[in-house]
N, C-alpha and C positions, 0 to 999 in steps of 0.2 A: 260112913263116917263123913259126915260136911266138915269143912275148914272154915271158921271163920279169923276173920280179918280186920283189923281196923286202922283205920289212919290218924295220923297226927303231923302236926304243924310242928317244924321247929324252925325255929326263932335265933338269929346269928347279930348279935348285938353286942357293943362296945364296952358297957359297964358290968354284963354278964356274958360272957361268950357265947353260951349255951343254954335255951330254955325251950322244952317243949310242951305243949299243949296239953299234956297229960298231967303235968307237973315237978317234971323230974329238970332239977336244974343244975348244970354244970357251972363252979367257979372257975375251975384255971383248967386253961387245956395244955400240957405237957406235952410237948415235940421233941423228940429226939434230936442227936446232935445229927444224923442221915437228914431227916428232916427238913434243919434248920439250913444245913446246905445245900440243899435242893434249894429253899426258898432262895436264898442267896446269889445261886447260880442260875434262877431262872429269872429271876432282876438282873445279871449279869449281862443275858445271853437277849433280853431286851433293850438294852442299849448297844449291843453289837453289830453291827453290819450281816447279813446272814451271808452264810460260806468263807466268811473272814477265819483267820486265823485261830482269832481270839474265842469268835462264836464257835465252834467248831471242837476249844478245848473246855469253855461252859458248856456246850452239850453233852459231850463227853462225861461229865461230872455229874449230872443232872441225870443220867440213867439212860435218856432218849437215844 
């Protein structure tokens, strides 16, 4: 039994999120509220001095 395989391009772009070479296009990508504070805390945790306090409790949050 051979496996076959194929590849596709996908495409991360601003007026579409989501577009792949095959066809298949995504409108909205849905993030959770986990997520969205991750995203949050790891913009937090770059503006922090690292070992600081602060970073340390955006790390914390962020799973790392």
């Amino acid at each position: 039994m051979k496996h076959r395989f194929e590849a596709i391009g996908i495409d991360l772009g601003i007026r579409r999120p989501l577009t792949c070479s095959d066809g298949l296009k995504i409108e909205e990508l849905n993030l959770t509220k986990e997520e969205k504070n991750i995203k949050y805390y790891q913009r937090e945790m770059s503006k922090k001095e690292p070992g600081s306090k602060h970073f340390l409790i955006a790390q914390k949050n962020t799973g790392k």
